[in-house]
Backbone of each chain as nested JSON, in Angstrom:
{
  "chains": [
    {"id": "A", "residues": [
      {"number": 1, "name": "UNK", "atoms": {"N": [28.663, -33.217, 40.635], "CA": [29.602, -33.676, 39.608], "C": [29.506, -32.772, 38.38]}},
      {"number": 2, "name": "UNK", "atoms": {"N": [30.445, -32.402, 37.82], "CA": [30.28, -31.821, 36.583], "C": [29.883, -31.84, 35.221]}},
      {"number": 3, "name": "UNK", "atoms": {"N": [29.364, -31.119, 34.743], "CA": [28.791, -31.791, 33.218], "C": [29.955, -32.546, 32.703]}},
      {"number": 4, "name": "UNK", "atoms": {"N": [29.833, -33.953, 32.064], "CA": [30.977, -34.451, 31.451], "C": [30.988, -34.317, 30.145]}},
      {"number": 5, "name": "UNK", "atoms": {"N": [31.726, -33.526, 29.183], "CA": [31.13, -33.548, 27.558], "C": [32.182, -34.234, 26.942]}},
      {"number": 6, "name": "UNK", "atoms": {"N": [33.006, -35.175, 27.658], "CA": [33.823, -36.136, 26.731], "C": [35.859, -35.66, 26.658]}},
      {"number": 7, "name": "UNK", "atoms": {"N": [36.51, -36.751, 26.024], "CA": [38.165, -35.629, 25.794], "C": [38.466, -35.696, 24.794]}},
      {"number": 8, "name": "UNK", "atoms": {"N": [37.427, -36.206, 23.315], "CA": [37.844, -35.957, 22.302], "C": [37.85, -34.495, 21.634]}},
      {"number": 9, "name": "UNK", "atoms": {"N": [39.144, -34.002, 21.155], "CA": [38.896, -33.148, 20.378], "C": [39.1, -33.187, 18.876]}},
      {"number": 10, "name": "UNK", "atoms": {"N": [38.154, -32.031, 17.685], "CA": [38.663, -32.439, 16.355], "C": [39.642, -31.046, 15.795]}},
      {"number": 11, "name": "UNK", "atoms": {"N": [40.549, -31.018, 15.53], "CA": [41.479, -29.796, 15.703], "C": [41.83, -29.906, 14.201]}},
      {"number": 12, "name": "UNK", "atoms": {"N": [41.169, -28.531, 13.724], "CA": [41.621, -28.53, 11.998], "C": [42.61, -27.161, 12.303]}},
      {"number": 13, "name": "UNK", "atoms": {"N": [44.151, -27.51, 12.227], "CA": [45.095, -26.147, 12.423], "C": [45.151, -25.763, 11.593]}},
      {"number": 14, "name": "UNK", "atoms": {"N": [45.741, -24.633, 11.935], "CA": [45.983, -23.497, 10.488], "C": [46.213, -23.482, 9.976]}},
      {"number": 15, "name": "UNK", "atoms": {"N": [47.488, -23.872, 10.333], "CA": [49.225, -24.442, 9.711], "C": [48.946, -25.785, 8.451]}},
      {"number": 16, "name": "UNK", "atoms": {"N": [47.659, -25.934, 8.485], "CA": [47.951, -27.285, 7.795], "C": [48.935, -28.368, 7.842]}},
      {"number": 17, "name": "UNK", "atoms": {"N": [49.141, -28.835, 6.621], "CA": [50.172, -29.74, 7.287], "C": [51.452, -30.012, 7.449]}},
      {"number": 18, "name": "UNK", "atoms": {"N": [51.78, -28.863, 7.727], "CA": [52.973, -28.563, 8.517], "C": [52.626, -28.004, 9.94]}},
      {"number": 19, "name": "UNK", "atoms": {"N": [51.972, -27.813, 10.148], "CA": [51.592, -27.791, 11.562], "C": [51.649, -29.127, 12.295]}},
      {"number": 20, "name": "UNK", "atoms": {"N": [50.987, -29.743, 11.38], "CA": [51.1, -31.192, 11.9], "C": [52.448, -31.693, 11.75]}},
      {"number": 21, "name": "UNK", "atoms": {"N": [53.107, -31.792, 10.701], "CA": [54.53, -31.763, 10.781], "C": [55.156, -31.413, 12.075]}},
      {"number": 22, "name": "UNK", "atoms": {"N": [54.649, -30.605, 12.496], "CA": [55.612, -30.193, 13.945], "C": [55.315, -30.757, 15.195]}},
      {"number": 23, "name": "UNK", "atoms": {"N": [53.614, -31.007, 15.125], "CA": [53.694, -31.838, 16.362], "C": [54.214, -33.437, 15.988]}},
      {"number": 24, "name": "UNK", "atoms": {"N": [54.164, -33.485, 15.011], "CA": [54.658, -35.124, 14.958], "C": [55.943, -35.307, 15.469]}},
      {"number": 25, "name": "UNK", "atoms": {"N": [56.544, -34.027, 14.622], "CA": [58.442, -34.052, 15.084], "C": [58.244, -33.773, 16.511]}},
      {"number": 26, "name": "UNK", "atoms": {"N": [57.715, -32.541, 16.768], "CA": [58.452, -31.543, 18.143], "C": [57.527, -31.972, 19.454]}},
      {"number": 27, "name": "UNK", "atoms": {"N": [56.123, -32.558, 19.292], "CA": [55.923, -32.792, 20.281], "C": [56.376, -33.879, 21.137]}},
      {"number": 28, "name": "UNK", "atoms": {"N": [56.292, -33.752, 23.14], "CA": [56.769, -34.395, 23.456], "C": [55.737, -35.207, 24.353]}},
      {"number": 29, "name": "UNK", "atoms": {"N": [54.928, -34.638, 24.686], "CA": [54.039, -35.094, 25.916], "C": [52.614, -35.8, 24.848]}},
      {"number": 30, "name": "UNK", "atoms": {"N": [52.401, -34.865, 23.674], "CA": [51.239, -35.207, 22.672], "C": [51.645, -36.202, 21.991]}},
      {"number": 31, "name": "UNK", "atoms": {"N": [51.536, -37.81, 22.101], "CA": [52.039, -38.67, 21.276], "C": [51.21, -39.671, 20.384]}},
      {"number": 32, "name": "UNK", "atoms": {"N": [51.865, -39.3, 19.168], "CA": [50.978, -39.572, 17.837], "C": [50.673, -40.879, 18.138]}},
      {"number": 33, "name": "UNK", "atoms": {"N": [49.601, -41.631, 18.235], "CA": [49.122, -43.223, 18.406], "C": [48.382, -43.837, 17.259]}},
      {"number": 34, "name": "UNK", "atoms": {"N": [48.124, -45.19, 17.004], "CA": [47.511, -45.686, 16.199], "C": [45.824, -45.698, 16.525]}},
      {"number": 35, "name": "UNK", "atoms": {"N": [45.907, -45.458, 17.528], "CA": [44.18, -45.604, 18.381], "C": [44.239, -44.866, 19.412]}},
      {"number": 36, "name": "UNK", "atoms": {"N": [43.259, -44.726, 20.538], "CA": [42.922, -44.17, 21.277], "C": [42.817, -44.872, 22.674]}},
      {"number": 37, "name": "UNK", "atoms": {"N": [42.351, -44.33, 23.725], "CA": [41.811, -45.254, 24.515], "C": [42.765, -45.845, 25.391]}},
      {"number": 38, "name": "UNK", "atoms": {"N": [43.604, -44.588, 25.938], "CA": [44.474, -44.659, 27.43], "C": [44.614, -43.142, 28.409]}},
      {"number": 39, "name": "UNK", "atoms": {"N": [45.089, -43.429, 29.173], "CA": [45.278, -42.51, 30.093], "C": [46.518, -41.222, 29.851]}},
      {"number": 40, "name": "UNK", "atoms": {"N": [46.531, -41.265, 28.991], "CA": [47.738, -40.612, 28.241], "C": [47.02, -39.968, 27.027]}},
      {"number": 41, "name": "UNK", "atoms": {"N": [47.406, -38.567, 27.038], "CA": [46.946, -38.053, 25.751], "C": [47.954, -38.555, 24.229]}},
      {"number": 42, "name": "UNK", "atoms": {"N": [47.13, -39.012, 23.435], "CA": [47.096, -39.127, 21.973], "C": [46.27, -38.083, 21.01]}},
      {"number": 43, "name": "UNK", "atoms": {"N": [47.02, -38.682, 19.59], "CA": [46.443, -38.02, 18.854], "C": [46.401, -38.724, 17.242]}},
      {"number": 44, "name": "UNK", "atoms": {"N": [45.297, -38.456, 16.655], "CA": [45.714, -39.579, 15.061], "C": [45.588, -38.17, 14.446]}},
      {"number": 45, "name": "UNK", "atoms": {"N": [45.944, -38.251, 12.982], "CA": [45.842, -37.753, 11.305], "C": [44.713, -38.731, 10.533]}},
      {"number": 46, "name": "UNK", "atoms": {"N": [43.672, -38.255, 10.366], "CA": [42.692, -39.0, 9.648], "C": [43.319, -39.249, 8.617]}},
      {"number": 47, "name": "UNK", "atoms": {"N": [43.393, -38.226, 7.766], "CA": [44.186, -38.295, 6.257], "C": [44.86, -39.025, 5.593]}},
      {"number": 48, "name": "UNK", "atoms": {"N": [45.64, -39.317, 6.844], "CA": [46.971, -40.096, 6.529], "C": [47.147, -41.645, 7.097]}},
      {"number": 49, "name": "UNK", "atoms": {"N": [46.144, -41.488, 8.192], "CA": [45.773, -42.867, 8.901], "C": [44.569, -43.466, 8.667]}},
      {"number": 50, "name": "UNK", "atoms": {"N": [43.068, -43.462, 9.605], "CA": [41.677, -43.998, 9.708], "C": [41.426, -43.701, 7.921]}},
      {"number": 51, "name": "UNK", "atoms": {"N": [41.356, -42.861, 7.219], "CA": [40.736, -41.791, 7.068], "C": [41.443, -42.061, 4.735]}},
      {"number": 52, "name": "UNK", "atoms": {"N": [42.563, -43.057, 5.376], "CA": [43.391, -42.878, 4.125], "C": [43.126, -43.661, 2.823]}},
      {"number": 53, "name": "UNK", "atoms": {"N": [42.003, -44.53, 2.524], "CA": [41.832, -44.8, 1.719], "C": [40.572, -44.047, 1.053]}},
      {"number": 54, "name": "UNK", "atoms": {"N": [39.967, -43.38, 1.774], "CA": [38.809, -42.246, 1.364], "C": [39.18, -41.192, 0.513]}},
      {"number": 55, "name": "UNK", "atoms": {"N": [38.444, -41.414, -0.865], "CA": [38.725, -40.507, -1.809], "C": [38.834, -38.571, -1.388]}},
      {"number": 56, "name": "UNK", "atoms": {"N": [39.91, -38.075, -1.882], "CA": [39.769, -36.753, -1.497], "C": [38.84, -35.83, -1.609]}},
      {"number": 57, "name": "UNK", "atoms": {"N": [38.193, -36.427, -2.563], "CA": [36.688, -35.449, -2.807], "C": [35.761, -36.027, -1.079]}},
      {"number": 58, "name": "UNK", "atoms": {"N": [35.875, -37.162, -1.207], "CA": [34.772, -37.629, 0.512], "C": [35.786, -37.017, 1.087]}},
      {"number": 59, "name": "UNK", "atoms": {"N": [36.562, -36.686, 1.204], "CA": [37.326, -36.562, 2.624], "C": [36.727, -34.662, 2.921]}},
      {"number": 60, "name": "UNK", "atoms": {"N": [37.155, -34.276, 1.848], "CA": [36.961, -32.918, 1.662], "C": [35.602, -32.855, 2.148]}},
      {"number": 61, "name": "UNK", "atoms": {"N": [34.233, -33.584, 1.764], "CA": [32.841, -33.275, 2.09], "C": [33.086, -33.927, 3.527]}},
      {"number": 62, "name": "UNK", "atoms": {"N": [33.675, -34.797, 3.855], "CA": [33.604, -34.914, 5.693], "C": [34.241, -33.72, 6.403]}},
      {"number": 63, "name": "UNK", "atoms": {"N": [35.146, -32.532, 5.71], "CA": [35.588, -31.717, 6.597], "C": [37.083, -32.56, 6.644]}},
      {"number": 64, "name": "UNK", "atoms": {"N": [37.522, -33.308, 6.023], "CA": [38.873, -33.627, 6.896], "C": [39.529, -33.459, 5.443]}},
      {"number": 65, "name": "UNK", "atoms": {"N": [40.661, -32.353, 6.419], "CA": [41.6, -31.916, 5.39], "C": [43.401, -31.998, 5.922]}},
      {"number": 66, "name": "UNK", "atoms": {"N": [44.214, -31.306, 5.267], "CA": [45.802, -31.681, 5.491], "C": [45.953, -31.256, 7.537]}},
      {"number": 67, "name": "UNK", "atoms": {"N": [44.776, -30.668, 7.845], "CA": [45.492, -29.967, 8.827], "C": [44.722, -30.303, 10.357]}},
      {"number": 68, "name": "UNK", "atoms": {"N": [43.708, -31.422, 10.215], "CA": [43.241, -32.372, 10.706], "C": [43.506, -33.117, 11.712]}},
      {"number": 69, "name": "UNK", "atoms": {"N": [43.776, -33.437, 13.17], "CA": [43.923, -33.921, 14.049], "C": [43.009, -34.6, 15.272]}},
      {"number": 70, "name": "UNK", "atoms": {"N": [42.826, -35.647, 15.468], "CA": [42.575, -35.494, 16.368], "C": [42.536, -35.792, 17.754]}},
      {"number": 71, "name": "UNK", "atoms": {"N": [42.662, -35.418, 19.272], "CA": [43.097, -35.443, 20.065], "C": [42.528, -36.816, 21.039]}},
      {"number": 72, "name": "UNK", "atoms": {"N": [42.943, -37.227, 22.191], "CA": [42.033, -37.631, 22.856], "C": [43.373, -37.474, 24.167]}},
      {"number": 73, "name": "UNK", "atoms": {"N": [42.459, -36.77, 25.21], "CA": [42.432, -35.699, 26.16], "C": [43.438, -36.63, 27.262]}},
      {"number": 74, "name": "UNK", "atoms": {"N": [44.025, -37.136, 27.989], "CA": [44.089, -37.926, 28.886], "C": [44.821, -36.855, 29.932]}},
      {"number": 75, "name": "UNK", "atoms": {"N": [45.287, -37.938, 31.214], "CA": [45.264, -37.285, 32.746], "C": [46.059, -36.271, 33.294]}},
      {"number": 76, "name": "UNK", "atoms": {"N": [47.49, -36.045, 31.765], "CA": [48.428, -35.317, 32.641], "C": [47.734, -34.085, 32.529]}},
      {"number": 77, "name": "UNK", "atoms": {"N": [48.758, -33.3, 33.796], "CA": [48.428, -31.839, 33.954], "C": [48.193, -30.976, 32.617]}},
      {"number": 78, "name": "UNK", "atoms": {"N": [47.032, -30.134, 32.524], "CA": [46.379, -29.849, 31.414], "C": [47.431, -28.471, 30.998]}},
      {"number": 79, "name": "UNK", "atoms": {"N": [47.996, -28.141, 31.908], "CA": [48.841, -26.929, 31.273], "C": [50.233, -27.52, 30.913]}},
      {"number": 80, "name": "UNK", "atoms": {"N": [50.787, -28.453, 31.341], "CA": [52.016, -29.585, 30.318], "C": [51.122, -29.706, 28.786]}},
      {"number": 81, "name": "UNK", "atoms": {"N": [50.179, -30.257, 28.97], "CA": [49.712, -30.562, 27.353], "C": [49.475, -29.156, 26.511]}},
      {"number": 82, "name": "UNK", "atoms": {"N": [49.163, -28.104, 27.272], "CA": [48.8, -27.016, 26.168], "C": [50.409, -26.475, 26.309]}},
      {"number": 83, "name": "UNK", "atoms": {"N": [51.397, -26.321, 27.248], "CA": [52.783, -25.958, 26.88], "C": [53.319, -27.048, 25.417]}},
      {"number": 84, "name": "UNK", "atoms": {"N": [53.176, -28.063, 25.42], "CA": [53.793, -28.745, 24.679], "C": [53.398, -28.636, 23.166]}},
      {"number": 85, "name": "UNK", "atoms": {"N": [51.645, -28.459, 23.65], "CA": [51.311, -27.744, 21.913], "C": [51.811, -26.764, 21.627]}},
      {"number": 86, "name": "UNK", "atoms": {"N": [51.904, -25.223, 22.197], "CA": [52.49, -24.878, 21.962], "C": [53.887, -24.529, 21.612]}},
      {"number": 87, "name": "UNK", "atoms": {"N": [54.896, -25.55, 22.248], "CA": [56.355, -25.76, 22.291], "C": [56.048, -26.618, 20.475]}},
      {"number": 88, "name": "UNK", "atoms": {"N": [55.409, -27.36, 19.877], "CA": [55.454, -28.0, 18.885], "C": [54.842, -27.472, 17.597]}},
      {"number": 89, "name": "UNK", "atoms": {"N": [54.446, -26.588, 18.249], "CA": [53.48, -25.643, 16.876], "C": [54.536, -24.058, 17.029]}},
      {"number": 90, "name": "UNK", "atoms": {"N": [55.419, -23.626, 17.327], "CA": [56.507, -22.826, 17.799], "C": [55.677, -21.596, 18.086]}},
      {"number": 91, "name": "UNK", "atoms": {"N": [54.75, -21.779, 18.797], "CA": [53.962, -20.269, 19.118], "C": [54.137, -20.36, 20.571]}}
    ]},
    {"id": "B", "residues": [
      {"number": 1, "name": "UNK", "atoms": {"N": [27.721, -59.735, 34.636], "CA": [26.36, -60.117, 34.909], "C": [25.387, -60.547, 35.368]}},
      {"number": 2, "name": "UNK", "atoms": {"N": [24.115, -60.138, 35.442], "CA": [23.458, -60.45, 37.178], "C": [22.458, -61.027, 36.445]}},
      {"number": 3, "name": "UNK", "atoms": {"N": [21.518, -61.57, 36.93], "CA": [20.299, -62.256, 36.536], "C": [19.648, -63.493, 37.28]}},
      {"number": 4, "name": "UNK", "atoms": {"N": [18.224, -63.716, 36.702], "CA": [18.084, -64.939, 37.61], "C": [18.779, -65.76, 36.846]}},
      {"number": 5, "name": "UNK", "atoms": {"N": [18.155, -66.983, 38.102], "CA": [19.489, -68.084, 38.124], "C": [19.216, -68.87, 36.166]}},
      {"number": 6, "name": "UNK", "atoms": {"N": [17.974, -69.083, 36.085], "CA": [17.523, -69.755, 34.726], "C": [18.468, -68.643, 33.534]}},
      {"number": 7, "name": "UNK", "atoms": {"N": [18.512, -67.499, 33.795], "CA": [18.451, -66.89, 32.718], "C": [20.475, -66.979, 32.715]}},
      {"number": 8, "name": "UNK", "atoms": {"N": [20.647, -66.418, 33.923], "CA": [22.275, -66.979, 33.965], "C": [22.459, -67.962, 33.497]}},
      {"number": 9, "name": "UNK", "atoms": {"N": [22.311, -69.422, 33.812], "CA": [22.619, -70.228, 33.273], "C": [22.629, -70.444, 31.919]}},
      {"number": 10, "name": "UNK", "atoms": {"N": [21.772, -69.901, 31.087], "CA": [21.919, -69.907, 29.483], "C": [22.977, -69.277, 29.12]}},
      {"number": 11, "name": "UNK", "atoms": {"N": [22.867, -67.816, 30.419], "CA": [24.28, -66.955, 29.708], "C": [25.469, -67.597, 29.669]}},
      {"number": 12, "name": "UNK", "atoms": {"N": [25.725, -68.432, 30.776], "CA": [26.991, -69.156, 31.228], "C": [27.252, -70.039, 29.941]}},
      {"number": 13, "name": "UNK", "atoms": {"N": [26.298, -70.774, 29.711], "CA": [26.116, -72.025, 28.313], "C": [27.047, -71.405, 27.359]}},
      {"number": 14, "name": "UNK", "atoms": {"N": [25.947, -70.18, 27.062], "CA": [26.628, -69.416, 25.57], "C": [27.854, -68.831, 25.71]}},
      {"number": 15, "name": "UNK", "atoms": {"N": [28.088, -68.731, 26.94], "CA": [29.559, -67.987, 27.525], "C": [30.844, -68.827, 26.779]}},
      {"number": 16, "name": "UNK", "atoms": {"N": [30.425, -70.006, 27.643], "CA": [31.353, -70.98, 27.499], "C": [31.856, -71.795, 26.298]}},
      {"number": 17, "name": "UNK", "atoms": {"N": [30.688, -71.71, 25.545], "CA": [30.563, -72.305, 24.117], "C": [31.357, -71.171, 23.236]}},
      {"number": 18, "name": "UNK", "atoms": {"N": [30.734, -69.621, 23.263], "CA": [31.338, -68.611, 22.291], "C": [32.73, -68.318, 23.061]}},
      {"number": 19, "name": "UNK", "atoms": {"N": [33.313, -69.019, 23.75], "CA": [34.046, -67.952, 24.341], "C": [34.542, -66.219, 24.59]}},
      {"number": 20, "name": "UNK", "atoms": {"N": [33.167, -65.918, 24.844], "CA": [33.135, -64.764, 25.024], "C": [33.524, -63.884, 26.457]}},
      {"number": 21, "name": "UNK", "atoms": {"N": [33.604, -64.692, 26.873], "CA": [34.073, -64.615, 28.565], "C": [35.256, -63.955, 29.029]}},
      {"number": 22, "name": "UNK", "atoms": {"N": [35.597, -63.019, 29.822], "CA": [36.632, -62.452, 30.228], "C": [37.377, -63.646, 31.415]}},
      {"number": 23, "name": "UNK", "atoms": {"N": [38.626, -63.531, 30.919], "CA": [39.639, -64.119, 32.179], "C": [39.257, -63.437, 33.334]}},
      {"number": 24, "name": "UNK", "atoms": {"N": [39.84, -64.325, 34.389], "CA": [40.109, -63.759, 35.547], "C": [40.6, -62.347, 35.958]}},
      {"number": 25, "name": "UNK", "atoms": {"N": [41.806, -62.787, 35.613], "CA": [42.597, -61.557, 35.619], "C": [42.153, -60.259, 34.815]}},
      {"number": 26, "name": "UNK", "atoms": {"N": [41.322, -60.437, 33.794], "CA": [41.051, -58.937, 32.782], "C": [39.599, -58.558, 33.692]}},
      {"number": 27, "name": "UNK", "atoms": {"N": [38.671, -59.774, 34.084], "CA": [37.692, -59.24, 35.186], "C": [37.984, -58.431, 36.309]}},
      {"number": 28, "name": "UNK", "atoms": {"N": [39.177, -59.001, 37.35], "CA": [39.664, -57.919, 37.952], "C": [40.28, -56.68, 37.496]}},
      {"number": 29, "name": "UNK", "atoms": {"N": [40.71, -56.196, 36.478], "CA": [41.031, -55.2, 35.989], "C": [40.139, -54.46, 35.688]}},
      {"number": 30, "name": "UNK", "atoms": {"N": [38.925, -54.668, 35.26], "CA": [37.786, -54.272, 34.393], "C": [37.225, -53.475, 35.84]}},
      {"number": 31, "name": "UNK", "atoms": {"N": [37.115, -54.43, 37.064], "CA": [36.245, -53.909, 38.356], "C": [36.998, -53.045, 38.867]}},
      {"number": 32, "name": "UNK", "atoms": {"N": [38.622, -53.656, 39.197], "CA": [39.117, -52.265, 39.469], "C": [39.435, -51.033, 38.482]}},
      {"number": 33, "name": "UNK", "atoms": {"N": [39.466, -50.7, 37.3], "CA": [39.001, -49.725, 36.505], "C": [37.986, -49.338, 36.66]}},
      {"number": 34, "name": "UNK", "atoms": {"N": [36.857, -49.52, 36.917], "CA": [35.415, -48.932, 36.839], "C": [35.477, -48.382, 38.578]}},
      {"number": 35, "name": "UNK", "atoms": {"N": [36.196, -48.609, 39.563], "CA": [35.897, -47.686, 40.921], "C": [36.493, -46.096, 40.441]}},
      {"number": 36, "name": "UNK", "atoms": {"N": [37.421, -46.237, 39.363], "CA": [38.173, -44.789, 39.413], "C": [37.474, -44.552, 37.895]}},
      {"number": 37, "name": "UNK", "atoms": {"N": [36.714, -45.302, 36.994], "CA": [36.172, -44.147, 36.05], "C": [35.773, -42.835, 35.966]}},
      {"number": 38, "name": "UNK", "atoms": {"N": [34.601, -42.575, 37.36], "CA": [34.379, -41.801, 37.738], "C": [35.061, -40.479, 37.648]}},
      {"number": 39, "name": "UNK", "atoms": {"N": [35.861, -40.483, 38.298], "CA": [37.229, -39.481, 38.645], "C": [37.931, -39.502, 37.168]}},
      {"number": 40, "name": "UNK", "atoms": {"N": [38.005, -40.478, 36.866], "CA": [38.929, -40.351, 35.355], "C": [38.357, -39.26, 34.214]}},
      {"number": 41, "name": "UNK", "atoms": {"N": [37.074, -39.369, 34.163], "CA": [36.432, -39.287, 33.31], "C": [35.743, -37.256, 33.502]}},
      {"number": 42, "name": "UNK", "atoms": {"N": [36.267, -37.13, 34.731], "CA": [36.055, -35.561, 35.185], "C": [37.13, -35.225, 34.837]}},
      {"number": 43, "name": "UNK", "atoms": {"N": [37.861, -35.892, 35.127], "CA": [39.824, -35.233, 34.458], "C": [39.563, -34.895, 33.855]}},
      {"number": 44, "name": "UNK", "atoms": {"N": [39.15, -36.076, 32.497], "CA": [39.663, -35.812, 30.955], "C": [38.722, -34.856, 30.651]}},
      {"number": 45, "name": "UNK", "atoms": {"N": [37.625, -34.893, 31.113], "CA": [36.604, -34.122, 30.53], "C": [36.69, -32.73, 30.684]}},
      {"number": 46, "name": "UNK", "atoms": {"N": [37.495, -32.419, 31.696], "CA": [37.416, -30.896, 32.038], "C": [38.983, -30.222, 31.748]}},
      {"number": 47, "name": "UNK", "atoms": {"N": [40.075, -31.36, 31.567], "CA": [41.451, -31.023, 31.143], "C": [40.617, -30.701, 29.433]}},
      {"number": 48, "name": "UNK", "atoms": {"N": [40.167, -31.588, 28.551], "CA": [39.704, -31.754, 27.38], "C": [39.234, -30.49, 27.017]}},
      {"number": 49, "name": "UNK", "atoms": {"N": [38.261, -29.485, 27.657], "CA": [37.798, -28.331, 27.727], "C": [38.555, -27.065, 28.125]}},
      {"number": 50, "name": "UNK", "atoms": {"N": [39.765, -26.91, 28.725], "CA": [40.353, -26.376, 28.773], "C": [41.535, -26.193, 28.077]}},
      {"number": 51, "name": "UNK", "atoms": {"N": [42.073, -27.497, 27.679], "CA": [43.071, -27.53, 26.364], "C": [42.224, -27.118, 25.063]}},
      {"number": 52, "name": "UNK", "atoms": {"N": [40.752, -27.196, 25.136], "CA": [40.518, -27.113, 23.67], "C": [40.727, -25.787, 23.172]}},
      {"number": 53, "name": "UNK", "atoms": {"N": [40.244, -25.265, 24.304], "CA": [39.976, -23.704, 24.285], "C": [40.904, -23.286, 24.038]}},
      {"number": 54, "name": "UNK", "atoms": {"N": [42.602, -23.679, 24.709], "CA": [43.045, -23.102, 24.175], "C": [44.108, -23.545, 23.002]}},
      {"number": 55, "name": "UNK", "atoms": {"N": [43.714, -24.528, 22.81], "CA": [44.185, -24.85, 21.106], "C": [43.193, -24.09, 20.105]}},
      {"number": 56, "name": "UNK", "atoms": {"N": [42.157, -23.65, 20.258], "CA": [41.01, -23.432, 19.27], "C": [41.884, -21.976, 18.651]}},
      {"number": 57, "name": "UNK", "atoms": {"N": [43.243, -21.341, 19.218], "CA": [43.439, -20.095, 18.582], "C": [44.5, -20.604, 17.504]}},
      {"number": 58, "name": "UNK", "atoms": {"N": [44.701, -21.748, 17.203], "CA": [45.816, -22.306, 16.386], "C": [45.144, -23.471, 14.998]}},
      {"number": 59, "name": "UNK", "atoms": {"N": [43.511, -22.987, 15.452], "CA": [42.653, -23.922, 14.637], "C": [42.113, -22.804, 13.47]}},
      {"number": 60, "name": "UNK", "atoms": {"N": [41.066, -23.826, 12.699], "CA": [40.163, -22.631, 12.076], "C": [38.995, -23.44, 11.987]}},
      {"number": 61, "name": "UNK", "atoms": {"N": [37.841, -22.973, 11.496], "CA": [36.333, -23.634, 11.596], "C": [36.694, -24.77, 10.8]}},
      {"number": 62, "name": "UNK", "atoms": {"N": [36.062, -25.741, 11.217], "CA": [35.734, -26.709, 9.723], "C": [34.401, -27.505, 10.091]}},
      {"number": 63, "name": "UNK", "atoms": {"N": [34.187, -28.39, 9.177], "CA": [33.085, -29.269, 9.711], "C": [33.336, -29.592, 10.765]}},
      {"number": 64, "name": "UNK", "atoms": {"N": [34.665, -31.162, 10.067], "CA": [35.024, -31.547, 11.213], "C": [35.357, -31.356, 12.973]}},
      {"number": 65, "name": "UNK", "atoms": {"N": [35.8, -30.062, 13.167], "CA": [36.404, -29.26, 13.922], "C": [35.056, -29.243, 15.617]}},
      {"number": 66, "name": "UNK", "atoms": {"N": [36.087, -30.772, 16.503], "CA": [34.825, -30.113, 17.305], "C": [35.913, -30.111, 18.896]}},
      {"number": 67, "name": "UNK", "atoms": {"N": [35.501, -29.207, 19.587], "CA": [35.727, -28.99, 20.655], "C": [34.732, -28.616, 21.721]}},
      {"number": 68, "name": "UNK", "atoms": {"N": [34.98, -29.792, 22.963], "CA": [33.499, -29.926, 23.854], "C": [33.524, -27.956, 24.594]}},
      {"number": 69, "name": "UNK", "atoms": {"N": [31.715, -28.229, 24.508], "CA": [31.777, -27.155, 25.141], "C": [31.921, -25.593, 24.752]}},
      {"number": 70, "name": "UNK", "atoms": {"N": [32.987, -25.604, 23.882], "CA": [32.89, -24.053, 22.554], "C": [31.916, -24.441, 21.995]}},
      {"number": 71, "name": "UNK", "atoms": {"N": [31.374, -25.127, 20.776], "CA": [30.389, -24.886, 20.096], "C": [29.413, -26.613, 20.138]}},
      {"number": 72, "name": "UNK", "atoms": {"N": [28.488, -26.633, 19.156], "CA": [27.929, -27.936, 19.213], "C": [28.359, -28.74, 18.757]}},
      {"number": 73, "name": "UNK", "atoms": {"N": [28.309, -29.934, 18.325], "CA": [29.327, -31.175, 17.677], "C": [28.496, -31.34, 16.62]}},
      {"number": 74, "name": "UNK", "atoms": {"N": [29.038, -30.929, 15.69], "CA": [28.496, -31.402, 14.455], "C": [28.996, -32.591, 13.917]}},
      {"number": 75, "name": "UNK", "atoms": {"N": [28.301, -33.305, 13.038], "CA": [28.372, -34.688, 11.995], "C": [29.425, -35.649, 12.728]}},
      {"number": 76, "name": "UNK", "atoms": {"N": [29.491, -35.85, 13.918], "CA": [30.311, -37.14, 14.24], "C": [30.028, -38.185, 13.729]}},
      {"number": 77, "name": "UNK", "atoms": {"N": [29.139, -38.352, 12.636], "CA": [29.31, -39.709, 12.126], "C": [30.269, -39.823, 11.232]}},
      {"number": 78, "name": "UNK", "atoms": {"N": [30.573, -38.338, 10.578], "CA": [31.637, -38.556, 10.143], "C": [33.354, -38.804, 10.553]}},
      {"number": 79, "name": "UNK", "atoms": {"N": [33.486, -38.991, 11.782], "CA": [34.849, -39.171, 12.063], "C": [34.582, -40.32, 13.24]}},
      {"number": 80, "name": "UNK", "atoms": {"N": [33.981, -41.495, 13.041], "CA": [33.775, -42.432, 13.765], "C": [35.11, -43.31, 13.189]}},
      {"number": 81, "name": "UNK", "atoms": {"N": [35.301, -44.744, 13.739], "CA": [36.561, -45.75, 13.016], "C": [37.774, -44.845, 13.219]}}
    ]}
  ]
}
């Protein structure tokens, strides 16, 4: 069996937040959720969601900034999910 | 839950009293979910590692910033809730 190291990912983009802007709009398969914890890949915005009553100075010392995401991995075909990031981030 | 019979029976007591107890129906769901965790859990784990990688060229370092497998996981206590 293979090492299992989990399907969360923490994805600070480049783009900031307009990057995120785009997957919110443009993605189709990556769908923004309130939680986690299905067979279907999701994804939250700390910042703006978990994360939003935390002063910007804590947020800043946790590392979570405008461009902040994060994923949780689920079953579809893994090259649909990285086409779609890329189809939503226009690279 | 398995146990002897004395020690079950308390569990059952407190079961029944806290209602902490799963329905029927969410018990069978729960058992049949757990034959395919297994398998589920190699998916995600190895789709998870291969998408990260290649999202990681559209990222940049941060604390926060973890992807299984590229580097170590730092401070997850901070992005728990």
């Amino acid at each position: 069996m293979p090492r299992i190291q989990g399907a969360m990912l923490s994805l600070d983009l480049r783009g900031g937040a307009l990057a995120v802007e785009g997957l919110m709009t443009r993605a189709r398969l990556l769908e923004f959720a309130p939680s986690f914890g299905d067979v279907a890949t999701t994804w939250t915005y700390p910042t703006r969601t978990s994360h939003r009553r935390v002063s910007a100075e804590e947020q800043a010392a946790m590392g979570i900034g405008p461009g902040l995401v994060r994923v949780s991995v689920g079953l579809e075909d893994v090259n649909d999910l990285m086409a779609d990031f890329d189809q939503a981030l226009g690279r | 839950m398995l146990g002897r019979a004395d020690a079950m029976a308390r569990v059952r007591d407190a079961m029944i009293r806290a209602g902490t107890n799963l329905g029927p129906f969410d018990a069978w769901l729960a058992t049949r979910g757990a034959r395919t965790l297994a398998v589920r859990m190699e998916r995600q784990s190895a789709s998870a590692r291969r998408a990260g990688a290649h999202f990681s060229s559209a990222t940049r370092p941060s604390r926060a910033s973890t992807i299984p497998g590229s580097r170590p996981i730092p401070s997850m206590r901070w992005l728990g809730g």
